[in-house]
C-alpha positions as CSV (number, residue, x, y, z in Angstrom):
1,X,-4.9,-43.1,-72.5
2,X,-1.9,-41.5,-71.6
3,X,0.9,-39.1,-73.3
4,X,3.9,-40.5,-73.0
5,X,7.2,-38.7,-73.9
6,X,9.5,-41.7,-74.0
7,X,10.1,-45.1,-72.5
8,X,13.7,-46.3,-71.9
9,X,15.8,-48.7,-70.0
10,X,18.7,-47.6,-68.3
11,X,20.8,-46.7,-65.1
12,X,18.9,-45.7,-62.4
13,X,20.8,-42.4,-61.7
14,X,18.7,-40.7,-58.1
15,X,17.7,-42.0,-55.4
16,X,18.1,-44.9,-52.8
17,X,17.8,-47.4,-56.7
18,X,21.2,-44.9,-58.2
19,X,23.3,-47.3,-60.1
20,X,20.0,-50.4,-60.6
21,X,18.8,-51.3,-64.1
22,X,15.7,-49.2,-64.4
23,X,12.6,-48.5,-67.0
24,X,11.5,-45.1,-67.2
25,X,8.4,-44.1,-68.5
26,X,8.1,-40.2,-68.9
27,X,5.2,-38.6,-69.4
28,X,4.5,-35.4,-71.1
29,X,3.5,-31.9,-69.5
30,X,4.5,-30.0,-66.2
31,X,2.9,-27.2,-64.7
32,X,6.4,-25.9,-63.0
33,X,8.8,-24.3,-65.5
34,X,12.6,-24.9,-62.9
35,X,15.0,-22.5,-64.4
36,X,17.7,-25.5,-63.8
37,X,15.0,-28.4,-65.4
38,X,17.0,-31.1,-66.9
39,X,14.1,-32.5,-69.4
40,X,12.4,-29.4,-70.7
41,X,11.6,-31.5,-74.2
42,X,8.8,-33.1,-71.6
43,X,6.6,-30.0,-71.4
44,X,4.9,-31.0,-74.9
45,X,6.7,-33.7,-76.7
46,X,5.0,-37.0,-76.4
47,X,2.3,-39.5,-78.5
48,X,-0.9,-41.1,-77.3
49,X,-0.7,-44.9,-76.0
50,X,-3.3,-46.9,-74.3
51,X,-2.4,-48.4,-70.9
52,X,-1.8,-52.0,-72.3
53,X,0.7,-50.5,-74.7
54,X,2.7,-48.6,-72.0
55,X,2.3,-51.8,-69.7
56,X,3.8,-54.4,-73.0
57,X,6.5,-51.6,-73.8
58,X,7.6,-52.1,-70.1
59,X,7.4,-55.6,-69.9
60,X,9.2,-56.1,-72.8
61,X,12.7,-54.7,-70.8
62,X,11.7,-57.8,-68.2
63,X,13.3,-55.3,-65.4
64,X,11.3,-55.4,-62.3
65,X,12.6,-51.8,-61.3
66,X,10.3,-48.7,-63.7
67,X,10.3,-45.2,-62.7
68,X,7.1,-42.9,-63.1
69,X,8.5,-39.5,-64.1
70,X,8.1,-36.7,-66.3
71,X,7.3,-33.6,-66.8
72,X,5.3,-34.0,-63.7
73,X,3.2,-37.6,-64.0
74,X,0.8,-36.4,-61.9
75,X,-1.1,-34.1,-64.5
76,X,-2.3,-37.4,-66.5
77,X,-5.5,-39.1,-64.7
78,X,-4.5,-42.0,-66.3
79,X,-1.2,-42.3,-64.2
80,X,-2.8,-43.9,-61.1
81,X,-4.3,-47.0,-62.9
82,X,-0.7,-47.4,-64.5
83,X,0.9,-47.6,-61.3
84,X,-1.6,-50.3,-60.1
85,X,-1.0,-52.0,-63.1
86,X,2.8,-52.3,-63.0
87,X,2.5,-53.2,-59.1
88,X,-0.2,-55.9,-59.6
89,X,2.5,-57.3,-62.4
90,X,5.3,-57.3,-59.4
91,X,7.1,-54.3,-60.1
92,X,8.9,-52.5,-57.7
93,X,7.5,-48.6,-58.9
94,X,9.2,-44.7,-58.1
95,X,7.4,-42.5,-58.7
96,X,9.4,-38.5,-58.7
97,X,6.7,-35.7,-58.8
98,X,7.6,-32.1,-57.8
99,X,5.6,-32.0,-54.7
100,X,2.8,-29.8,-55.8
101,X,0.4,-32.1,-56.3
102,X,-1.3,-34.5,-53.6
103,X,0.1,-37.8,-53.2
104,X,-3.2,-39.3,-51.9
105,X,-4.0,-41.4,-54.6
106,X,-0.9,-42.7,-55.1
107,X,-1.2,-46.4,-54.5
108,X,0.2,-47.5,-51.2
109,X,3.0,-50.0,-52.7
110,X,4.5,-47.4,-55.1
111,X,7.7,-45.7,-53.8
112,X,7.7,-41.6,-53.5
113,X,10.1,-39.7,-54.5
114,X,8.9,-35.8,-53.7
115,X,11.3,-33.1,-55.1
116,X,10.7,-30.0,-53.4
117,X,11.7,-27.0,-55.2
118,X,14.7,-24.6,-53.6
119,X,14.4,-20.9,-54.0
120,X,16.5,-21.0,-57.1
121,X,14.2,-23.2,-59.1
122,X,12.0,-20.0,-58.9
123,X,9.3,-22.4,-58.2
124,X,9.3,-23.0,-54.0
125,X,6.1,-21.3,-53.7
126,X,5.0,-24.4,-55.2
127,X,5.3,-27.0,-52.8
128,X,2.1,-28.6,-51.3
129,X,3.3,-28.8,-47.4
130,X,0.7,-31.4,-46.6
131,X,2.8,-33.8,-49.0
132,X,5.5,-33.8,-46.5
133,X,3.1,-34.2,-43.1
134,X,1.8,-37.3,-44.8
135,X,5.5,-38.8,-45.2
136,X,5.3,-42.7,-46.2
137,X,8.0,-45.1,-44.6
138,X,9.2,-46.0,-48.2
139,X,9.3,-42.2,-49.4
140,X,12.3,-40.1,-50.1
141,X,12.4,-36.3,-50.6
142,X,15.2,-34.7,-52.7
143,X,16.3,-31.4,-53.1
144,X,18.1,-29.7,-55.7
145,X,20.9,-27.3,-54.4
146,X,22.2,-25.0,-56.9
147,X,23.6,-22.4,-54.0
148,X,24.7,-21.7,-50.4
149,X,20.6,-20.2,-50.1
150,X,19.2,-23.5,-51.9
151,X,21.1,-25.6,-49.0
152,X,20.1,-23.3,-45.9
153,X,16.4,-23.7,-47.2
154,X,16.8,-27.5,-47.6
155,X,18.2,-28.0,-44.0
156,X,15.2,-26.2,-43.0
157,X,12.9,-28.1,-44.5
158,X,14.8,-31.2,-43.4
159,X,14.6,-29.8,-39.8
160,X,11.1,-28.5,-40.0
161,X,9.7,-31.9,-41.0
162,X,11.7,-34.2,-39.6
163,X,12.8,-36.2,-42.8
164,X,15.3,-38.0,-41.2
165,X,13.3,-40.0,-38.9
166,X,9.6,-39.9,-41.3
167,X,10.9,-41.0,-44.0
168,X,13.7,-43.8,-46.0
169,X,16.1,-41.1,-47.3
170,X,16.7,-37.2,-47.7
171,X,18.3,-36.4,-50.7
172,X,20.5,-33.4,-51.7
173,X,21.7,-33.4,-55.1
174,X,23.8,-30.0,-56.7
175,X,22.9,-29.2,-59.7
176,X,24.8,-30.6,-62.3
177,X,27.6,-28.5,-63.5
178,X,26.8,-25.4,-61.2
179,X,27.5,-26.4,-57.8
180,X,30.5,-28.4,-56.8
181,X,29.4,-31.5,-55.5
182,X,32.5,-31.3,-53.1
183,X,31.6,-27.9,-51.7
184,X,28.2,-29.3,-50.7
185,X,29.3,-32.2,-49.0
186,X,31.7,-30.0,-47.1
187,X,28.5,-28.2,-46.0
188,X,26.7,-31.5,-44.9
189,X,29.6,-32.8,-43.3
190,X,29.7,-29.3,-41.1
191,X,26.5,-29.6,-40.5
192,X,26.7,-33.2,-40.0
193,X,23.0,-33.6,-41.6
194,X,21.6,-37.2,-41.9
195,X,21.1,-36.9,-45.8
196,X,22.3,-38.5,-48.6
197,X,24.5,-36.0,-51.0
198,X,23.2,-37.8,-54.2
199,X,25.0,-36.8,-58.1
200,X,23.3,-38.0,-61.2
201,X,25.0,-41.1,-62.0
202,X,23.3,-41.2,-65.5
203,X,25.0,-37.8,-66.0
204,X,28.7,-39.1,-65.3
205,X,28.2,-42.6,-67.2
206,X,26.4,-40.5,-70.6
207,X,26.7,-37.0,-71.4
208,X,24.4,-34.6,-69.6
209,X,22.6,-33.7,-72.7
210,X,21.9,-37.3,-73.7
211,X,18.6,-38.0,-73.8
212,X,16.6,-41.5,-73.5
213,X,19.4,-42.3,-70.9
């Protein structure tokens, strides 16, 4: 049984996928309260539904891309079964987490995407370190840059742990509406970083309030 917040089909707006049809199933509750979080309504809204009614509510979009996201999926025990589920059935799965839980039991074939936390999400204690010495070829890791100390600390981390080379992409996204998104690619590009400066696509196409989307 899990507590699932909503399931949609939309636009794909992160990662490598930004701009692909996509199903997202979000599930409820997160442990990490990010002052610039984007889906607080996940922290308690959601209902109960068995496994085979999250799996028929995906299969009835017949898209073979579906995002695992929440709150933080991680916190439901149930999760990991789903996952197998919607792989067995030939979907390709993403699966964003905040990077503070372990990623072993994360089925091999599922695609991870780790967000680890900048200073001014007030949660960068968080991060579980490990996660990123036991980088997947597949895996991405984004960061959310709200300010010239957010990026710094990224380009660390990017440095420290060789993401270019151990893993499929580095993400930096600004945060929407507080950072320019031109100001930091003018620090990537002076940097000359091998990331991807990634913008919420969902956010451009909808409003940034607009939920289900």
């Amino acid at each position: 049984m899990l507590t699932i917040n909503e399931i949609f089909h939309s636009i794909q707006g992160e990662s490598t996928a930004a701009g692909r049809p996509c199903v997202f199933v979000r599930l409820t509750a997160c442990d990490l309260r990010c002052r610039w979080c984007d889906t607080p309504y996940a922290f308690h809204e959601g209902r109960k539904m068995s496994l085979d009614e999250v799996v028929a509510a995906v299969e009835a979009y017949a898209c073979p891309l579906v995002e695992i996201t929440g709150g933080e999926p991680l916190l439901q025990e149930d999760v990991y079964p789903l996952m197998e589920r919607l792989i067995a059935a030939g979907r390709t799965v993403l699966l964003e987490t905040g990077g503070h839980r372990p990623l072993d039991r994360v089925p091999r074939d599922v695609i991870r995407i780790i967000d680890v936390k900048c200073p001014a999400s007030g949660e960068a204690g968080r991060t579980a370190w490990p996660n990123l010495e036991a980088l997947r070829p597949g895996d991405q890791v984004k960061f959310v840059i709200q300010d010239r100390v957010d990026y710094e600390y990224a380009r660390d981390v990017l440095q420290r742990y060789d993401l270019a080379r151990r893993c499929e992409a580095a993400l930096f996204s600004p945060v929407h509406g507080v950072l320019d998104p031109r100001e930091l690619a003018a620090w990537v590009l002076a940097d000359a970083l091998p990331v991807r400066v990634q913008l919420q696509v969902h956010k451009y196409i909808w409003d940034a309030e607009t939920r289900g989307v």
